[in-house]
C-alpha positions in Angstrom: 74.5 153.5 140.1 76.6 151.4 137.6 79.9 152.1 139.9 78.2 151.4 142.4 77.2 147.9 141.8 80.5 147.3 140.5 81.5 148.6 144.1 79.9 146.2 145.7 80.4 143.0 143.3 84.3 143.7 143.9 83.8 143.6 147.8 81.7 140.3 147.6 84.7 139.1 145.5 87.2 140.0 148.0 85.2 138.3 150.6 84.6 135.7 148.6 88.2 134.9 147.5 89.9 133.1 150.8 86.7 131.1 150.8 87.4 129.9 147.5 91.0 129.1 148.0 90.2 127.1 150.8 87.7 125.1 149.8 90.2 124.5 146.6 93.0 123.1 149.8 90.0 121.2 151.5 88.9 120.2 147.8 93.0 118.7 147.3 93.0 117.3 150.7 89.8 115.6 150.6 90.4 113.7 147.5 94.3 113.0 148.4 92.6 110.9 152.0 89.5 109.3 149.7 92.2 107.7 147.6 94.3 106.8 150.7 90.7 105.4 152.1 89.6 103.6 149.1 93.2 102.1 148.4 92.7 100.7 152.5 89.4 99.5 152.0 89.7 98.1 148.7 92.4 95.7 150.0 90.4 95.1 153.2 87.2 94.4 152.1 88.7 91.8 149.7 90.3 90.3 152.6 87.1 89.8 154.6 85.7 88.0 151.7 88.2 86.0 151.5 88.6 85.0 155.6 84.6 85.1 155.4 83.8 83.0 152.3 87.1 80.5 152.5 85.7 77.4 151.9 85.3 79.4 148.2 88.7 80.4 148.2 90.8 77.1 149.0 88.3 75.5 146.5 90.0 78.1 143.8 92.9 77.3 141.8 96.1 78.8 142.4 95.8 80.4 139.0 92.2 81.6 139.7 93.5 83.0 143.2 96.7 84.5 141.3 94.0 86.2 138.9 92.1 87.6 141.7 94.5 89.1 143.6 96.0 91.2 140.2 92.7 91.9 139.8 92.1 93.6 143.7 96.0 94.8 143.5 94.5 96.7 140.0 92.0 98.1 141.7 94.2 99.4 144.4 96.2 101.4 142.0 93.6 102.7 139.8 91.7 104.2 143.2 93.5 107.5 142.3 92.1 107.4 139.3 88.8 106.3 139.9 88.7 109.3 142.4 90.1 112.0 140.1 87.8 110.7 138.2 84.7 111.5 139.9 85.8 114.5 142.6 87.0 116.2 138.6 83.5 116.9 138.2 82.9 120.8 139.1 79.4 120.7 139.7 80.3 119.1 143.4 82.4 121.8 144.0 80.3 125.4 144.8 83.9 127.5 144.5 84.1 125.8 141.2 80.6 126.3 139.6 79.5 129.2 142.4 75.7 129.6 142.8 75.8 133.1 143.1 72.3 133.0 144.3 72.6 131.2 147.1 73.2 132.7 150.4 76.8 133.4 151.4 75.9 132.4 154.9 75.3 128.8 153.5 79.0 128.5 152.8 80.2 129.6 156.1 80.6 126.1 157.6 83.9 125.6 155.7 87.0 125.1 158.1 
């Protein structure tokens, strides 16, 4: 019975083991396109405020303006950071904390 059931567990492992490796690819590549998306939009969405609210801006001074845009610029390059960060935590990530009572047939939408 006990080899057996060791049997089987190795089997579901097998079948389990390109799923896992390619959710970890998908995992990489997912987070490498939210950084290149939040860099994007970070910089966008502070330039719609800016065209949006200008009567705001030109009544900034240049050091205030100066200030602000290190400040966005900061926030561009910490976006790989920030999303490390967050996408670093396993329990988003099934093939990293597996539910092993879940159905397998649940993860099959992958690819």
């Amino acid at each position: 019975m006990s080899e057996e059931i060791d049997s089987l567990i190795k089997r579901k492992e097998a079948e389990l083991s390109p799923l896992r490796s390619r959710m970890e690819e998908l995992r990489g590549q997912f987070a490498k396109e939210t950084v290149d998306f939040a860099s994007k939009w970070y910089r966008k969405t502070a330039g719609d405020y800016i065209t949006k609210y200008h009567e705001v801006t030109l009544s900034l001074s240049e050091e205030m303006i100066a200030a602000m845009k290190a400040r966005v610029n900061e926030l561009v390059k910490s976006a790989e950071k920030l999303v490390k960060t967050e996408f670093d935590n396993p329990s988003l990530w099934w093939h990293l904390e597996p539910h092993l009572h879940d159905s397998i047939d649940r993860y099959q939408q992958v690819g």
